[in-house]
C-alpha positions as CSV (number, residue, x, y, z in Angstrom):
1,X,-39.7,3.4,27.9
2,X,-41.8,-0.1,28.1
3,X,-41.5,-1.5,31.8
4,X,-40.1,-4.9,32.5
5,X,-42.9,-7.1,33.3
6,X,-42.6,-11.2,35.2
7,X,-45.2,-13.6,35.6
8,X,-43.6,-15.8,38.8
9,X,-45.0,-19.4,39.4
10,X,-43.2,-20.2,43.2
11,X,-43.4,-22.3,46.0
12,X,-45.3,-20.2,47.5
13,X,-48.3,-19.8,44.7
14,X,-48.3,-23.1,43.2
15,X,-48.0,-27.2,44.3
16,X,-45.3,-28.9,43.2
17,X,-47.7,-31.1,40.9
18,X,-48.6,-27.7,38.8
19,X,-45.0,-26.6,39.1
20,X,-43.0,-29.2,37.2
21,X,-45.5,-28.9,34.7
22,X,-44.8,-25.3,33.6
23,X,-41.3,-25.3,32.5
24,X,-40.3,-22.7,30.1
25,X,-37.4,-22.0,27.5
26,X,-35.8,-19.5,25.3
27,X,-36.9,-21.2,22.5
28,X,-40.6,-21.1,23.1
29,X,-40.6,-17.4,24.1
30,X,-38.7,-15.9,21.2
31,X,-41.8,-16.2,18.9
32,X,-44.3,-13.9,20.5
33,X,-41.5,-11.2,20.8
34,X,-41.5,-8.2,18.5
35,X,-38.6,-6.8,16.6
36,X,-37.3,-4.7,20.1
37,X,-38.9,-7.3,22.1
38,X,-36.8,-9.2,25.2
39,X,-37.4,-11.7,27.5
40,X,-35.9,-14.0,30.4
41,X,-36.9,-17.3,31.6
42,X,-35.8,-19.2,34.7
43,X,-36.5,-22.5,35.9
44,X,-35.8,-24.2,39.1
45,X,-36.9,-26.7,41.5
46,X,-38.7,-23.8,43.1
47,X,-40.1,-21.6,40.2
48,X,-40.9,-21.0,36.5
49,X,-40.6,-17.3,35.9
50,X,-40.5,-15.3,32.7
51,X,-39.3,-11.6,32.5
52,X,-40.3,-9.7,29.5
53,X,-40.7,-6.2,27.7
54,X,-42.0,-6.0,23.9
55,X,-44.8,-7.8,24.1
56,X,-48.5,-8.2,25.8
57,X,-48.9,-10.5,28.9
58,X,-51.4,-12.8,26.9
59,X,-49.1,-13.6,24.8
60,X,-46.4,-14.9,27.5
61,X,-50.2,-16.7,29.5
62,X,-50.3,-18.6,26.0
63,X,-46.6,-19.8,26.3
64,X,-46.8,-21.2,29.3
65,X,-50.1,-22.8,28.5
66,X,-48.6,-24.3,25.4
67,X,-45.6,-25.9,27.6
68,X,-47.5,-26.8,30.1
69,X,-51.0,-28.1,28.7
70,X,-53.1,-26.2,32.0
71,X,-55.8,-23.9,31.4
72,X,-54.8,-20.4,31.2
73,X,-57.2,-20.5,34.6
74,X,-55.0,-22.3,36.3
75,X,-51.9,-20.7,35.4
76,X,-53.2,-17.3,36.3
77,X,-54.3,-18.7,39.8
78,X,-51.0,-19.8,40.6
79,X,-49.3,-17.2,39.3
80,X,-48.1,-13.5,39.7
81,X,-47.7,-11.2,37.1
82,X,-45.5,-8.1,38.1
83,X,-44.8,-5.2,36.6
84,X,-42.1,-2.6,36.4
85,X,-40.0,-1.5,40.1
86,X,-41.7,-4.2,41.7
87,X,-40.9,-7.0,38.8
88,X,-37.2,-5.6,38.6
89,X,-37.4,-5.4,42.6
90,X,-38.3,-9.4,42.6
91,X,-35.6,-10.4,40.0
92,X,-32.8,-8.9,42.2
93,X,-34.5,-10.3,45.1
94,X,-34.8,-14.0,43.3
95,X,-30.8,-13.4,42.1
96,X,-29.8,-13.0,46.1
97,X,-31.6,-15.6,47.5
98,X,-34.0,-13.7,49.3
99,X,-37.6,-15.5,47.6
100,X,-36.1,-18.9,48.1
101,X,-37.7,-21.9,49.9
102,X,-35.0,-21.5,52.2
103,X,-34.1,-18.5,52.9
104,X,-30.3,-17.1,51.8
105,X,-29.4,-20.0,50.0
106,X,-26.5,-19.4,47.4
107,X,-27.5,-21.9,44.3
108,X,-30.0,-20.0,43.0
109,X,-27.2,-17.4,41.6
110,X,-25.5,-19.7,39.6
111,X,-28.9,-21.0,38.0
112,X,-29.8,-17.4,37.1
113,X,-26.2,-16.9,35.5
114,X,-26.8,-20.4,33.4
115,X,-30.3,-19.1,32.5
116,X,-28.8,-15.8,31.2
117,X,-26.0,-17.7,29.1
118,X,-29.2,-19.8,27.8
119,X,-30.5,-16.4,26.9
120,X,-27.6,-14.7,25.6
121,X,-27.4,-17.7,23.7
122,X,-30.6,-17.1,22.0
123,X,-30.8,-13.8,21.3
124,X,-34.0,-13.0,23.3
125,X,-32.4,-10.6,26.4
126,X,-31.3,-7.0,24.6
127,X,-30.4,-3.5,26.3
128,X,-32.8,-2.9,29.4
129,X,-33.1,-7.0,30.5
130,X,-29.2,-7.4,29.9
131,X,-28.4,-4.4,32.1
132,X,-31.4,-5.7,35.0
133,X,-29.5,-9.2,35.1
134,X,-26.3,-7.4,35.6
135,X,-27.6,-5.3,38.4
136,X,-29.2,-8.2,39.5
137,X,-25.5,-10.1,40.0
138,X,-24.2,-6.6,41.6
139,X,-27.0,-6.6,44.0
140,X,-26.4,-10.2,45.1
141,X,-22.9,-10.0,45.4
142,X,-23.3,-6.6,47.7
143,X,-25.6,-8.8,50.0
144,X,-23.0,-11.1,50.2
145,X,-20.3,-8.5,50.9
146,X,-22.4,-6.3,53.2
147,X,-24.4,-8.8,55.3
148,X,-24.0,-11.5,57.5
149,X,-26.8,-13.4,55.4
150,X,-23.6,-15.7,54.0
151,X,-22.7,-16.6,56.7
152,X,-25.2,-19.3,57.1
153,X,-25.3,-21.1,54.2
154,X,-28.4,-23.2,53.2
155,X,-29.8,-24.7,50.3
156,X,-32.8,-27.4,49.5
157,X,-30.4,-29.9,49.1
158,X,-28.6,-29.6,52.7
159,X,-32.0,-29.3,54.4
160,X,-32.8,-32.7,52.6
161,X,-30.2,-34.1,55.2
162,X,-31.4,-32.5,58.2
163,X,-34.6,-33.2,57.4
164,X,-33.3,-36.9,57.5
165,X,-32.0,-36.8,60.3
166,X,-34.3,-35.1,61.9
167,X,-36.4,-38.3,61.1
168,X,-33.6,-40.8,62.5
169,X,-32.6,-38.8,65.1
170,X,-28.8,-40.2,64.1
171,X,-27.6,-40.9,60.8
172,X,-23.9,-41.9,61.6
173,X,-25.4,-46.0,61.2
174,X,-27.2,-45.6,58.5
175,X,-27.0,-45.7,55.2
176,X,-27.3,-43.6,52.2
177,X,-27.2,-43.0,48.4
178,X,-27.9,-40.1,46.3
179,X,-29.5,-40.6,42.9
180,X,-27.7,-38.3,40.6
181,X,-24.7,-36.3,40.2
182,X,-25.4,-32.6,39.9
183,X,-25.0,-29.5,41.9
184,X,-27.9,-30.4,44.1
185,X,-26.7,-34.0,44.4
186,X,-23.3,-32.8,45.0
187,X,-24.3,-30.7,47.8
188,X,-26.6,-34.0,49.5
189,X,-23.8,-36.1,49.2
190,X,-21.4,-33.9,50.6
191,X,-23.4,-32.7,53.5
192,X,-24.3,-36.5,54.1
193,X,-20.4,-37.4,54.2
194,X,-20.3,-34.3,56.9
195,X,-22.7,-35.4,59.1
196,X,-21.3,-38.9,59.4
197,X,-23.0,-41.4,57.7
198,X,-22.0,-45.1,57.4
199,X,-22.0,-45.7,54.0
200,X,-22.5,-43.2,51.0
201,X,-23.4,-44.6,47.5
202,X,-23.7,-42.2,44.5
203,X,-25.7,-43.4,41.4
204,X,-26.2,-41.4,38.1
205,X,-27.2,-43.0,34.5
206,X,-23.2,-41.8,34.0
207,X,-21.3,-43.6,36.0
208,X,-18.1,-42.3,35.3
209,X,-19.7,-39.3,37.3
210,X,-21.0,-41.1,40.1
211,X,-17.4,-42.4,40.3
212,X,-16.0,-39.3,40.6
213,X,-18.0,-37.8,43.0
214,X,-17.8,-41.4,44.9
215,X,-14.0,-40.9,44.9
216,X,-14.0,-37.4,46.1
217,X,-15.9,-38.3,48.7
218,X,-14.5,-41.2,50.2
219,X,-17.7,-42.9,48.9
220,X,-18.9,-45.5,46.0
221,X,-20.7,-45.4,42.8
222,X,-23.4,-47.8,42.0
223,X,-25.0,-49.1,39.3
224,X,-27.7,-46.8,38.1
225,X,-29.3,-50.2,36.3
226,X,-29.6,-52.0,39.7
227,X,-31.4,-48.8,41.2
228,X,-33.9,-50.9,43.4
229,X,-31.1,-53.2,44.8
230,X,-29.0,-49.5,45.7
231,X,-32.6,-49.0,47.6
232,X,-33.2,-51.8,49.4
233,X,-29.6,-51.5,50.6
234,X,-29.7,-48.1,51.8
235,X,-31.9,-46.1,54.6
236,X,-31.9,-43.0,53.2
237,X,-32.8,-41.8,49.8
238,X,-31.6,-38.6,48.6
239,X,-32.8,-38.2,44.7
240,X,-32.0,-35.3,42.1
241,X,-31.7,-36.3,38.6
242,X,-32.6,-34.1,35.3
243,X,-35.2,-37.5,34.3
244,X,-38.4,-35.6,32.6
245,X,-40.1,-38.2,33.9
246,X,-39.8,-40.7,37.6
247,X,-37.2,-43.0,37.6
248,X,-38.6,-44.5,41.5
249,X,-42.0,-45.9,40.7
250,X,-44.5,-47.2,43.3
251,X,-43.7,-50.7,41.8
252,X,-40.3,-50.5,42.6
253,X,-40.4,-49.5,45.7
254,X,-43.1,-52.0,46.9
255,X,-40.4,-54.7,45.5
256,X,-37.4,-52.7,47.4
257,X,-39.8,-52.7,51.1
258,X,-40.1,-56.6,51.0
259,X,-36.4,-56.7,49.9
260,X,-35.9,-54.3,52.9
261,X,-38.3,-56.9,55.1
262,X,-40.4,-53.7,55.8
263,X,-37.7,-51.8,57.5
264,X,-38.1,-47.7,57.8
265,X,-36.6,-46.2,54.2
266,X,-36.8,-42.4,53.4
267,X,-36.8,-41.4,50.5
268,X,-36.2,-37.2,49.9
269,X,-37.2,-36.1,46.4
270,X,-35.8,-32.6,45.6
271,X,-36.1,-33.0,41.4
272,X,-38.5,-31.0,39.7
273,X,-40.1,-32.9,37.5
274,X,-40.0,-35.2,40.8
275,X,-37.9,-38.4,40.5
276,X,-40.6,-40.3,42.8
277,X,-44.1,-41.5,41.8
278,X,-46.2,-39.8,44.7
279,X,-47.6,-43.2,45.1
280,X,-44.0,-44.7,46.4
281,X,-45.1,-43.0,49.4
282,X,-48.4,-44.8,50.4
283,X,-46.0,-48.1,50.5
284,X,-46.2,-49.3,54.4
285,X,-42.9,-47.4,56.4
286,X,-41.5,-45.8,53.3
287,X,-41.4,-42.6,53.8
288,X,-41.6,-40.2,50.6
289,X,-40.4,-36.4,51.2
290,X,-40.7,-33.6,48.0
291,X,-39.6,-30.4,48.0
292,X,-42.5,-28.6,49.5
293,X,-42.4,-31.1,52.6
294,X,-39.1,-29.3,53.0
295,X,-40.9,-26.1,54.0
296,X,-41.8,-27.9,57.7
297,X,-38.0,-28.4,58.2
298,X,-37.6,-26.0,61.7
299,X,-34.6,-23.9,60.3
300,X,-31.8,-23.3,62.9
301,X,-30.4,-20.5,61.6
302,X,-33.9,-18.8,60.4
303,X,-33.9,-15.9,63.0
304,X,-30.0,-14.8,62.7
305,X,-30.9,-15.1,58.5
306,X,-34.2,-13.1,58.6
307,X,-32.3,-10.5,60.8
308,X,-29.7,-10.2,58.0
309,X,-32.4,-10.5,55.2
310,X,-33.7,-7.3,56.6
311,X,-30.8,-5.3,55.4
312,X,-30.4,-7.2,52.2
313,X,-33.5,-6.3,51.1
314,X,-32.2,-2.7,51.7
315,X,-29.7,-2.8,49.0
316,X,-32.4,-4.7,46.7
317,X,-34.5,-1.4,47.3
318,X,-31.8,0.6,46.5
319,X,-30.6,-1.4,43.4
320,X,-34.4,-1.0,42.3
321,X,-34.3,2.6,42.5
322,X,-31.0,3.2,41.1
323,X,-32.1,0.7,37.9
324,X,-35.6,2.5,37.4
325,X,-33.4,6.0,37.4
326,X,-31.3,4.3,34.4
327,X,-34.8,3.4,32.8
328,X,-36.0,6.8,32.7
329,X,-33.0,7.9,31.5
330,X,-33.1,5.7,27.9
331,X,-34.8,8.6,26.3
332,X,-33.3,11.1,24.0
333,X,-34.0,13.8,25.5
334,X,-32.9,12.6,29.2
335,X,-29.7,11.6,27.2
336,X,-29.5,15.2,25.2
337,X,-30.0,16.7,28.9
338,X,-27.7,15.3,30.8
339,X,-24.7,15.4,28.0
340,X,-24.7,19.0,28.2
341,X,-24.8,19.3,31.6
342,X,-21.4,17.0,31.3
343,X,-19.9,20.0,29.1
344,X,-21.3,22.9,31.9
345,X,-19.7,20.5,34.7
346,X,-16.2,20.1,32.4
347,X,-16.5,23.9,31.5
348,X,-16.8,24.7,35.3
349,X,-13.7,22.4,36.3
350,X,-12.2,23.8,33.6
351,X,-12.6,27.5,33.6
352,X,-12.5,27.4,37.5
353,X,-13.8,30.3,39.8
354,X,-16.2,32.8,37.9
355,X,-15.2,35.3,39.9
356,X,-14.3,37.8,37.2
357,X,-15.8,38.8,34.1
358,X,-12.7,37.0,31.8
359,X,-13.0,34.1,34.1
360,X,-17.4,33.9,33.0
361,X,-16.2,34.6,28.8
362,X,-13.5,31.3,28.9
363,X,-16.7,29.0,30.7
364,X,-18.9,30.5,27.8
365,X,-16.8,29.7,25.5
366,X,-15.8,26.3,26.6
367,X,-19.2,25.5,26.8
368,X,-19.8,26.7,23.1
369,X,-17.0,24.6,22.2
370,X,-18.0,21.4,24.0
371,X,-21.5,22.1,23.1
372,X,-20.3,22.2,19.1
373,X,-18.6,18.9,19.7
374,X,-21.1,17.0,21.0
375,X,-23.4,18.0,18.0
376,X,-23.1,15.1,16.3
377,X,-23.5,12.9,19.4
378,X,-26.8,14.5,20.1
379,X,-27.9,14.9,16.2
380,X,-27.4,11.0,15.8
381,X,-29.6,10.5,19.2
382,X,-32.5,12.4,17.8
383,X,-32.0,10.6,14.5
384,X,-31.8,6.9,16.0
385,X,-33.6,7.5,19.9
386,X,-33.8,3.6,20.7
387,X,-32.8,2.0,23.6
388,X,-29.3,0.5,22.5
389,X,-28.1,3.9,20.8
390,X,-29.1,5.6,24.0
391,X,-27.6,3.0,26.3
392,X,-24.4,3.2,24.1
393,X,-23.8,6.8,24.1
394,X,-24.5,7.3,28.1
395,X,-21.7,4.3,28.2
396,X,-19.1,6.4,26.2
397,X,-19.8,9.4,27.8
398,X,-19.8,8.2,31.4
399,X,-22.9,9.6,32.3
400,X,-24.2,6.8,34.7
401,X,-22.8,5.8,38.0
402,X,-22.6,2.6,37.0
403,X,-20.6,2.8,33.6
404,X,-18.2,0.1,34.0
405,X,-21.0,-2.4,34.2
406,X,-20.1,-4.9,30.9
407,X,-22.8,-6.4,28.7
408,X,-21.0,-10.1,29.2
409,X,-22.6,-13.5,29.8
């Protein structure tokens, strides 16, 4: 059985000028897969990794070159390629929040579901990567249930607002708007609302969703067109847009600091690609945040979530063990194995006590019997010993611990 295999580009291997460079999809990975060939990509503000079986690690080093245009070099500098416990170890890890920039945070579950729908989608995850994103969810939601690591939820976008105002000191008289209207957006805007700002403003190139996330807010929508006017009237910038390309340019903002008379502005750029030129931030008291300035943000809860981390990454060990026992199993003969010792453990319950010698003839012969019924079961294994036959025949036959896991998106 071919190991799962992930080459990670993080936070904590790569800049944020290399990372929103290497972005990865479905799409461009499906042609260097073979016929029983599967992969997974996933891309955040935080990481391009791709998670693969079927195919030689050069060949995924060329995809991302060809998305990214860096050397192969470069990419292999800032990257790490893992390979089988530790690569299905790191995905469950990833799934729970544990590799995040901030540690525990709860978005990155809901970007690994999308990028598995993306997947499905396309036909590139099959038997083994479809059951590791499944234990990946189970694993994450037993962190949640079993830890105390919940109970302090983070994410980039809500440090973006402490790191805010830890600048100000006090944000309850200033002002604020948040370029865009996603999930990360969302969460800026509503943790700005909670921590009392003066005056929210949402802008996004849809305005009907600004205005709806204005009006659930208690806030208002602007006018994405009149971006540097919603600048110079604001103190604090929160941006996270899906623009391939900035939308804030150092032009702009020069025009928005004499609009502003020189007073302070922050601007916090959490997109990747980043909304903000990185020369906005050499304009005299603006002052331009991206993600990876977010690391120096003192945590508050950091010591009561690393305590709880310790036994989430428990369960990820013990998810990791239980998933590489599965992977050895997806052999024929594993299978053969363990679906008669199924018919010696129903032949025992059945037959009960073999304390007599008519009590040992009915297990024989229930054996013999079960053993002649599952002979075209085991015939049809040896006949068609792939992954997905295998996988289907331990489902019917219960012979996981983990059989009611579903194959869904």
């Amino acid at each position: 059985m071919e190991r799962i295999r992930c080459i990670s580009i993080t936070h904590d291997t790569a800049p944020v000028d290399i990372r929103e460079r290497v972005r990865v999809t479905p799409q461009d990975i499906a042609p260097v897969l073979g016929e029983n060939g599967e992969a997974f990509c996933l891309n955040t503000c935080n990481r391009t990794e791709v998670y693969w079986l079927g195919t030689d690690a050069a060949n995924v080093y060329a995809v991302l070159q060809a998305c990214s245009g860096l050397d192969r070099g470069i990419i292999e500098r800032v990257s790490v390629l893992l390979e089988g416990a530790r690569a299905v170890g790191h995905l469950f890890a990833v799934t729970s929040g544990l590799d995040s920039l901030v540690l525990g945070e709860t978005q990155i579950l809901g970007q690994v579901k999308e990028a598995y729908r993306d997947a499905l989608a396309a036909g590139i995850t099959k038997t083994v990567l479809n059951k590791a994103l499944h234990r990946a969810f189970r694993t994450a939601k037993r962190i949640r249930t079993e830890t105390g690591i919940g109970a302090y939820p983070v994410s980039v976008a809500s440090q973006a607002v402490e790191l805010a105002q830890h600048v100000f000191g006090d944000i309850d008289a200033s002002a604020a708007v948040v370029v865009g209207a996603g999930e990360m957006a969302c969460i800026a805007a509503r943790r700005l609302k909670d921590r009392g700002v003066k005056r929210l403003r949402i802008v996004n190139r849809t305005f009907a969703s600004a205005l709806d996330l204005a009006r659930d807010l208690g806030g208002e929508a602007g006018s994405f067109e009149d971006l540097a006017g919603e600048l110079a009237a604001s103190d604090i910038v929160i941006t996270s847009t899906g623009a391939s390309r900035p939308i804030i340019t150092k032009d702009m903002v020069t025009a928005v600091m004499r609009m502003r008379k020189n007073r302070p502005l922050i601007i916090i750029d959490i997109a990747l690609p980043r909304d903000v030129e990185p020369e906005a931030g050499h304009c005299y008291n603006c002052y331009l945040y991206d993600i990876d300035a977010l690391k120096a943000i003192v945590d508050r809860h950091f010591k009561k979530r690393e305590a709880e981390a310790l036994s989430a990454r428990a369960i990820v060990e013990e998810e990791t063990a239980k998933f590489e026992r599965w992977t050895r199993s997806l052999s024929a003969h594993a299978t053969i194995r363990d679906l008669y010792a199924l018919a010696e453990t129903i032949a025992s319950e059945q037959a009960g006590p073999q304390a007599s010698h008519d009590a040992l003839q009915r297990h024989r012969d229930l054996v013999l019997a079960l053993r002649r019924m599952l002979h075209r079961p085991v015939s049809y294994l040896k006949e068609h010993p792939d992954a997905s036959h295998i996988e289907y025949v331990r489902r019917v036959f219960q012979l996981d611990e983990d059989f009611t896991d579903r194959h869904k998106g």
